[in-house]
TORKOL-4160 file (C-alpha; in steps of 0.2 Angstrom, whole numbers, padded with zeros to 4 digits, m for minus):
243
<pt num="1" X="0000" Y="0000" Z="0000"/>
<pt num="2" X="0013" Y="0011" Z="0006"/>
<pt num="3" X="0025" Y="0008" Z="m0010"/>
<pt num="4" X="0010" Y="0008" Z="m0022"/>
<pt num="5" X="0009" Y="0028" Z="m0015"/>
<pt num="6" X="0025" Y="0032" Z="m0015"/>
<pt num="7" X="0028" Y="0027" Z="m0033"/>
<pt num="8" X="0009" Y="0034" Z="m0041"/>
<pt num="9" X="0017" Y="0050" Z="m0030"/>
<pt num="10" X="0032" Y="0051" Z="m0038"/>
<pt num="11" X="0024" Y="0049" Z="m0054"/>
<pt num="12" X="0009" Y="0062" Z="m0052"/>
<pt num="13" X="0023" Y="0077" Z="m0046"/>
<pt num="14" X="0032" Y="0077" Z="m0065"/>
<pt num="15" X="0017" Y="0073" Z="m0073"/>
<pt num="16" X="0008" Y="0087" Z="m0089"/>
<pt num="17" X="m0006" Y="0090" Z="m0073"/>
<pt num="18" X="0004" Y="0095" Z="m0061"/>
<pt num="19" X="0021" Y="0104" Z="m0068"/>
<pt num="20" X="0011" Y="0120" Z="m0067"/>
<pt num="21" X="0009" Y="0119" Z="m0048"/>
<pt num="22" X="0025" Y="0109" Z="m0043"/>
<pt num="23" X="0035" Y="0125" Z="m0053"/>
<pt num="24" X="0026" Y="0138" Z="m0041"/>
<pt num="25" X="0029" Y="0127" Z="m0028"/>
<pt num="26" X="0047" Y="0127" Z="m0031"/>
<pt num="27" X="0047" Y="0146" Z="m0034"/>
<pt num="28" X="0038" Y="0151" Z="m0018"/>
<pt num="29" X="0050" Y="0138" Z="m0008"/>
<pt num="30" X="0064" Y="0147" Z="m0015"/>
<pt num="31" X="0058" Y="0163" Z="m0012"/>
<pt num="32" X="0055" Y="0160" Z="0008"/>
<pt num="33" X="0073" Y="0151" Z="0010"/>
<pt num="34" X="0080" Y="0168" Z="0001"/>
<pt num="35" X="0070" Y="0179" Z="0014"/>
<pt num="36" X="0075" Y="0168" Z="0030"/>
<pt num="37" X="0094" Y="0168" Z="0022"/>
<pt num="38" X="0093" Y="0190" Z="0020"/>
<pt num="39" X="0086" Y="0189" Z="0037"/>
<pt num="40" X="0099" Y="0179" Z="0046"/>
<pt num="41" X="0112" Y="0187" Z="0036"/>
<pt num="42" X="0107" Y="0204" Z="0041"/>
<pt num="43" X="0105" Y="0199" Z="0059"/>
<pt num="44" X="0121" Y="0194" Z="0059"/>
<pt num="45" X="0128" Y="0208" Z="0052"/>
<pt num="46" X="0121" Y="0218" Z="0064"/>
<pt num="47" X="0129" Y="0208" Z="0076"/>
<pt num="48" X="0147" Y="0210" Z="0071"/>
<pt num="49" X="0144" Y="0230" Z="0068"/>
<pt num="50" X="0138" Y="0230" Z="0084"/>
<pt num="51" X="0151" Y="0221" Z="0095"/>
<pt num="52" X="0167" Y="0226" Z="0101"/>
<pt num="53" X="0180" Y="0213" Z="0096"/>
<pt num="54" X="0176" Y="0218" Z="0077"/>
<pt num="55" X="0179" Y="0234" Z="0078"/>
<pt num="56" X="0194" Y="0231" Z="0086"/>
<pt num="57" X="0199" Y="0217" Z="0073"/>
<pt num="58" X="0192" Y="0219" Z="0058"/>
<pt num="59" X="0201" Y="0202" Z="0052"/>
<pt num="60" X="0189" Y="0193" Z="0064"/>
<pt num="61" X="0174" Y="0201" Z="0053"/>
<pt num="62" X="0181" Y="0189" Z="0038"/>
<pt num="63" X="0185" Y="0174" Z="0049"/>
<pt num="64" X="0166" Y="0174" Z="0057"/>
<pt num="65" X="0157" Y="0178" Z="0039"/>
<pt num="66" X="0165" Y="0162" Z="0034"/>
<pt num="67" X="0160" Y="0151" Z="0048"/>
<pt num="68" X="0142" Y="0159" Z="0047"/>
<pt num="69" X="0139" Y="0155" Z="0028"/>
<pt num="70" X="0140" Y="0135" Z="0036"/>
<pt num="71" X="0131" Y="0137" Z="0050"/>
<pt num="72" X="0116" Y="0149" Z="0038"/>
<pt num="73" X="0115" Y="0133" Z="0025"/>
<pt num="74" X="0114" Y="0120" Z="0040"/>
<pt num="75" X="0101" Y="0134" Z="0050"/>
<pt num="76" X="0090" Y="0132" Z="0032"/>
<pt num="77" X="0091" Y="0112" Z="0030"/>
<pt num="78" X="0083" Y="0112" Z="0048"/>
<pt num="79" X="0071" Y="0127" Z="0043"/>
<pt num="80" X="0065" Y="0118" Z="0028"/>
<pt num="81" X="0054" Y="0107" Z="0032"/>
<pt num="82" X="0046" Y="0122" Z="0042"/>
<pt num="83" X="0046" Y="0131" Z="0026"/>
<pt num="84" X="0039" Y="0112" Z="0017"/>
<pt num="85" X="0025" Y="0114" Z="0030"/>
<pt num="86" X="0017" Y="0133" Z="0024"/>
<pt num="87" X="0018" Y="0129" Z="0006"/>
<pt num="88" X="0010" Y="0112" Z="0006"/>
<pt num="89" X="m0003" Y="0119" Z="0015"/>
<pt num="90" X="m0005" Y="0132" Z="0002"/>
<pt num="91" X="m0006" Y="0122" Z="m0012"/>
<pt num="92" X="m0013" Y="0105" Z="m0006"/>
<pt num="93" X="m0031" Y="0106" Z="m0012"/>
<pt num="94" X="m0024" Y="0112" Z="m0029"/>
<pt num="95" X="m0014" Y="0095" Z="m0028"/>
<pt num="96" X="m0028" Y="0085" Z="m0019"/>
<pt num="97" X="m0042" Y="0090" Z="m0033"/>
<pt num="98" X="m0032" Y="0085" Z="m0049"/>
<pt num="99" X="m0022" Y="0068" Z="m0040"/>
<pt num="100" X="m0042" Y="0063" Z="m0034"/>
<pt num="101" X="m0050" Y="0068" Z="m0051"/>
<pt num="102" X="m0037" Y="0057" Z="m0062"/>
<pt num="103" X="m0031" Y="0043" Z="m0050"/>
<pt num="104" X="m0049" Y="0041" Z="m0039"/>
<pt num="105" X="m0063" Y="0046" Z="m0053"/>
<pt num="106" X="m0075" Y="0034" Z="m0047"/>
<pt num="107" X="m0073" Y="0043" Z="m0027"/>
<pt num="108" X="m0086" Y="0057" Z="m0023"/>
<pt num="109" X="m0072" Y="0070" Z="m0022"/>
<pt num="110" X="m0064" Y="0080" Z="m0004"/>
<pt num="111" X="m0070" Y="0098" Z="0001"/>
<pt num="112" X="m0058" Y="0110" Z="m0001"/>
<pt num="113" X="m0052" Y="0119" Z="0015"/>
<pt num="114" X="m0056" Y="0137" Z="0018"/>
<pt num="115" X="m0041" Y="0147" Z="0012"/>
<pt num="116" X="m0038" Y="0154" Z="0031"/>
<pt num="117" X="m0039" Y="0136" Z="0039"/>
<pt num="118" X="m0027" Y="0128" Z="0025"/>
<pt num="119" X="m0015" Y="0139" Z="0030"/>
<pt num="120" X="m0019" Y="0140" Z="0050"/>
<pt num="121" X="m0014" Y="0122" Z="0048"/>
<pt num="122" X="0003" Y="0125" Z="0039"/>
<pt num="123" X="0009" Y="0140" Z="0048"/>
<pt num="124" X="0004" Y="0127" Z="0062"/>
<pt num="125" X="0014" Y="0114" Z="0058"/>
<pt num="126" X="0027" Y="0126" Z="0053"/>
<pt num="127" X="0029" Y="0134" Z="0072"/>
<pt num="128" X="0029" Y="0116" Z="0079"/>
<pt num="129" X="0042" Y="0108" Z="0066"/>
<pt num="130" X="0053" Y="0123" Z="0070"/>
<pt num="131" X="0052" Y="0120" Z="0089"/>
<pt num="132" X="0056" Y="0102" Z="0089"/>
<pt num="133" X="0071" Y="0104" Z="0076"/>
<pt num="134" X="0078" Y="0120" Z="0086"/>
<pt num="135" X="0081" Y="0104" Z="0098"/>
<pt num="136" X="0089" Y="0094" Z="0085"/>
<pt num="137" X="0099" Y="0108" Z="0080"/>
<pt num="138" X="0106" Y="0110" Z="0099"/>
<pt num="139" X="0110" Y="0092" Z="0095"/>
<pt num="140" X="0120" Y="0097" Z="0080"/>
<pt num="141" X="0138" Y="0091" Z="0088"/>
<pt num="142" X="0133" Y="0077" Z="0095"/>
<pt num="143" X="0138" Y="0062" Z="0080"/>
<pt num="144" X="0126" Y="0048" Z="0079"/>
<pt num="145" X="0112" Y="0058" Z="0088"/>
<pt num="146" X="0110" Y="0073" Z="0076"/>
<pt num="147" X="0105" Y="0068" Z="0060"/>
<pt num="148" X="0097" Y="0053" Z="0068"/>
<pt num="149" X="0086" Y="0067" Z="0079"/>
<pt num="150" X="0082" Y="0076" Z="0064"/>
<pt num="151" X="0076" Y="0061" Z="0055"/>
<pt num="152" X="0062" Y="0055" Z="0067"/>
<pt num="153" X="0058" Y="0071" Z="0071"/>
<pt num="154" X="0053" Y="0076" Z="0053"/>
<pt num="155" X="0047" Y="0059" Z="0050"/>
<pt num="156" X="0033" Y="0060" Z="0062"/>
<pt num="157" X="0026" Y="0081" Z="0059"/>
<pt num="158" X="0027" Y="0078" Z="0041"/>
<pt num="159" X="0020" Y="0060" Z="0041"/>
<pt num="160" X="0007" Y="0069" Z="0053"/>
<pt num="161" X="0006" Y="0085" Z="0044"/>
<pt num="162" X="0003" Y="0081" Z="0026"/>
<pt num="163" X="m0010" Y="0066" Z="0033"/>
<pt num="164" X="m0019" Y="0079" Z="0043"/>
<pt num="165" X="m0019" Y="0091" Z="0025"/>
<pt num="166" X="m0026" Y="0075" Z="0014"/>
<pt num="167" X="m0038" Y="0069" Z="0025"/>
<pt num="168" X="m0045" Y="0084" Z="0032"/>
<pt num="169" X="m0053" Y="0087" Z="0015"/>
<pt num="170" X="m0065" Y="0072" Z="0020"/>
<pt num="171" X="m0067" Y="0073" Z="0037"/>
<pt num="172" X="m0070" Y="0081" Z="0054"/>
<pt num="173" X="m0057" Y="0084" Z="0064"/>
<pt num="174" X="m0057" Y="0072" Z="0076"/>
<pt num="175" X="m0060" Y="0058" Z="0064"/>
<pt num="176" X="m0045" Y="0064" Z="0055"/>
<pt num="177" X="m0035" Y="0060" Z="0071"/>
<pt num="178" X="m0044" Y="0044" Z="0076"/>
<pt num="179" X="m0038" Y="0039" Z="0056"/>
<pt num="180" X="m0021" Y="0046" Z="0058"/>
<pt num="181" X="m0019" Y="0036" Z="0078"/>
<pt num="182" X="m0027" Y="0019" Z="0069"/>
<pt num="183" X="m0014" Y="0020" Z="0054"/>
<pt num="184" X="0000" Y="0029" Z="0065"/>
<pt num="185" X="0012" Y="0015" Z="0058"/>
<pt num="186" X="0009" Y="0020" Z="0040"/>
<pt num="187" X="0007" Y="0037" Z="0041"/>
<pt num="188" X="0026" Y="0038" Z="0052"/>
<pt num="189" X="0033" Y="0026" Z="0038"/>
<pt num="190" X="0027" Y="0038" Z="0023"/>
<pt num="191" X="0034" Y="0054" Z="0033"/>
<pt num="192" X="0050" Y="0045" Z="0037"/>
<pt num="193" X="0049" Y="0042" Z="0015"/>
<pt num="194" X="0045" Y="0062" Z="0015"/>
<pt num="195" X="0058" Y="0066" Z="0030"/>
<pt num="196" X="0071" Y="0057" Z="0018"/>
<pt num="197" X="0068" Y="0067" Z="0003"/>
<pt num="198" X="0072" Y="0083" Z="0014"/>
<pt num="199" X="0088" Y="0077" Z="0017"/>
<pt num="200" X="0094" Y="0078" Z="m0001"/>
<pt num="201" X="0099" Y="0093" Z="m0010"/>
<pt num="202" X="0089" Y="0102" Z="m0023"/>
<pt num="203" X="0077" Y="0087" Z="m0023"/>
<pt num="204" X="0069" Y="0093" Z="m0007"/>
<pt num="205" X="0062" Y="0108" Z="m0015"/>
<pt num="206" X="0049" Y="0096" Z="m0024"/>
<pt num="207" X="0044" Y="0089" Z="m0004"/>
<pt num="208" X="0028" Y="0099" Z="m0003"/>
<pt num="209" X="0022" Y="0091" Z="m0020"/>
<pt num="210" X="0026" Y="0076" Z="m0019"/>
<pt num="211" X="0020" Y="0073" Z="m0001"/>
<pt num="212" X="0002" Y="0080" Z="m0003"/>
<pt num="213" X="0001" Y="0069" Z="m0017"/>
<pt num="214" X="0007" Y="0054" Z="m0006"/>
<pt num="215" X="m0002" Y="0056" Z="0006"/>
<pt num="216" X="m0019" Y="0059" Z="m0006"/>
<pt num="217" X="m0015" Y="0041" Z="m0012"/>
<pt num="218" X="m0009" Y="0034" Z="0005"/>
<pt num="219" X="m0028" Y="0042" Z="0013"/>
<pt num="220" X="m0037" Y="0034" Z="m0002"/>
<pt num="221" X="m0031" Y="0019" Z="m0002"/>
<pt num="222" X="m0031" Y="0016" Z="0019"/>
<pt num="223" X="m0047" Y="0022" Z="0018"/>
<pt num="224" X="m0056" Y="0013" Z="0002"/>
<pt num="225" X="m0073" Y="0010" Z="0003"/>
<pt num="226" X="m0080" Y="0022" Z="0015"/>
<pt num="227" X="m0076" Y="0036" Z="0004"/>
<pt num="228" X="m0097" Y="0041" Z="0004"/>
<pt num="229" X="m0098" Y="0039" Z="0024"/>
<pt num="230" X="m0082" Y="0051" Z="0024"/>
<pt num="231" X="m0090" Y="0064" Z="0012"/>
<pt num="232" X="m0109" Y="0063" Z="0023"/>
<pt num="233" X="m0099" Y="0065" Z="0040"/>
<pt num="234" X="m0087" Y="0080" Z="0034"/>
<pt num="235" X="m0094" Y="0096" Z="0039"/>
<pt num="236" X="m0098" Y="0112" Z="0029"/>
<pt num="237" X="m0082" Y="0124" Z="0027"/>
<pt num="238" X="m0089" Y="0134" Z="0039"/>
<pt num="239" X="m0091" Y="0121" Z="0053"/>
<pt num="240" X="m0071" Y="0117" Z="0050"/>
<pt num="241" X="m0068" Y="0135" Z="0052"/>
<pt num="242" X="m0077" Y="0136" Z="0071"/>
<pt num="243" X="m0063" Y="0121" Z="0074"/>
């Protein structure tokens, strides 16, 4: 089941459909790790111009700019899946509607989310995967713990996340965690698959694509045959609103 998602997945984010979305998707990833860099880097900067011992030794200003160009690209691998988090919950539904109408015709189709609730739920996720990988940065020096903490951190919010994204488009709230607890074994292993392609370079700018439509297929298929009682028991738009 898992496997069959990964690869309709991975064949649904280059496909004619969805080129059009993955390319924004790209751009506006981009775009945000620009921001975060300008901002750090100007934080930084501020920081030396301010301080004594650069004043003093102007040499040190070279030295530290140096060091902070490693430590800015490692701050954005941990940042990213942060930054994976707001844009999937941007463009899900746009994802979710053309994977479900191609792959799933036969299936009554999900409810898209309210704007303002989509992206409640990525800023969300966003503020919670930047907490728990500020800890796994603290465990940056420690070898054997530091990627290995970053891993299954990522692992279980996006396995959670992108779930919580698919699934929310057919059902209430709690019914979306009670689907998310009774498959937690599935869900983890599919954001461990998404935690993965974080980890590679250039390649992770395609995560929020390729794990909305994973986890579209992975929701389908854990939940086949009780699509119709799903779409009679979601609520209204405005009823996930007041949630």
């Amino acid at each position: 089941m898992l496997i069959q998602s990964i690869f309709a997945a991975a064949r649904e984010v280059f496909s004619p459909a969805l080129r059009g979305i993955l390319w924004k998707s790209i751009g506006l990833t981009v775009a945000l790790l620009v921001l975060v860099w300008l901002g750090l880097t100007k934080l930084f900067d501020i920081f030396l111009t301010n301080h004594e011992l650069s004043a003093s030794y102007p040499i040190i200003d070279s030295f530290a700019f140096f060091l902070a160009g490693f430590g800015l690209f490692v701050a954005l691998v941990y940042l990213l899946p942060a930054i994976s988090a707001i844009v999937a919950g941007y463009f899900l539904d746009d994802v979710a509607e053309i994977v479900e109408r191609k792959d799933f015709p036969a299936d009554p189709p999900g409810r898209a989310l309210p704007f303002g609730t989509s992206l409640l739920y990525g800023i969300r996720f966003a503020g919670l995967s930047l907490l728990v990988n500020l800890v796994a940065l603290l465990l940056f020096f420690i070898p054997g713990i530091n990627i290995g903490a970053f891993f299954i951190a990522n692992a279980y919010l996006l396995g959670r996340e992108y779930f919580e994204l698919a699934a929310g488009r057919f059902w209430p709230a709690e019914d979306v965690a009670r689907l998310r607890a009774e498959h937690r074994g599935t869900v983890l292993a599919a954001g461990a698959v998404v935690a993965a392609l974080v980890l590679v370079p250039v390649v992770n700018l395609i995560t929020p694509i390729f794990g909305a439509a994973l986890m579209v297929h992975l929701h389908k298929r854990l939940t086949q045959g009780r699509a119709q009682r799903a779409q009679v028991r979601r609520p209204a738009p405005a009823s996930i609103e007041n949630t």
